[in-house]
N, C-alpha and C positions, 0 to 999 in steps of 0.2 A: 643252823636251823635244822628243825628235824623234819622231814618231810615222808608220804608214804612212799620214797624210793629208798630210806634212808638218810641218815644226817650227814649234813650240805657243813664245809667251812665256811663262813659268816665270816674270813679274812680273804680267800681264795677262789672261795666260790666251786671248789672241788668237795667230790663227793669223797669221807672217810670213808675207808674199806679195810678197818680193822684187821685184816691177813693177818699180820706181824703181830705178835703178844703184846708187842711193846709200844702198838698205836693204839690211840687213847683219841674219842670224842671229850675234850675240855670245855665246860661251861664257864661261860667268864661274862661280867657285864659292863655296861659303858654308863656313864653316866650321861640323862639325855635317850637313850632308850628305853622303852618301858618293855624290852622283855628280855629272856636269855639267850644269851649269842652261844654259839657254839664254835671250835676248832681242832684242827690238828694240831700234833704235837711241833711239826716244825713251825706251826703259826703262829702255836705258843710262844715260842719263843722271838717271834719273830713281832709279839705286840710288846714282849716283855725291855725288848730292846728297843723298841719306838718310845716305852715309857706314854707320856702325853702329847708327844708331837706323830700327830696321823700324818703327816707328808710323807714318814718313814714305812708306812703300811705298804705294802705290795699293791698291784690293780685288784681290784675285787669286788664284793659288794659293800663292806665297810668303810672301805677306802672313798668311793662310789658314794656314800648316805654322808660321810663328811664336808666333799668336793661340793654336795647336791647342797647341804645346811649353808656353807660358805656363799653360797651364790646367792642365797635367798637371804640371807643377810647384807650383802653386797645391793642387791637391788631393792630394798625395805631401807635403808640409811640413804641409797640417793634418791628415793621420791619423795 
């Protein structure tokens, strides 16, 4: 996310601080979200390798909005 402190990873929840030439804010989206996510380069890779299973996403806030959907589907099927 990009916020006035700067852009937040939306995997990690850490602030990028582009220092290195070679870090990079990556936009990427989910399906199921209606806006743009953003992350680091190591997160990148780090969703590229989860593929569609979020169980494999680090703690964060992504991880966090899937755990949060899962529950509310959990508790909407048994009432």
């Amino acid at each position: 996310m990009i916020t006035s402190s700067g852009a937040k990873c939306d995997v990690c929840g850490r602030f990028i601080l582009p220092f290195d030439p070679e870090e990079r804010v990556n936009p990427f989206k989910v399906k199921g979200i209606n806006r743009e996510l953003h992350c680091d380069n190591k997160c990148k890779q780090l969703l590229i390798d989860a593929g569609k299973d979020w169980h494999k996403l680090p703690d964060g806030p992504l991880r966090t909005a899937f755990e949060e959907a899962e529950k509310t589907q959990i508790t909407n099927h048994s009432t």
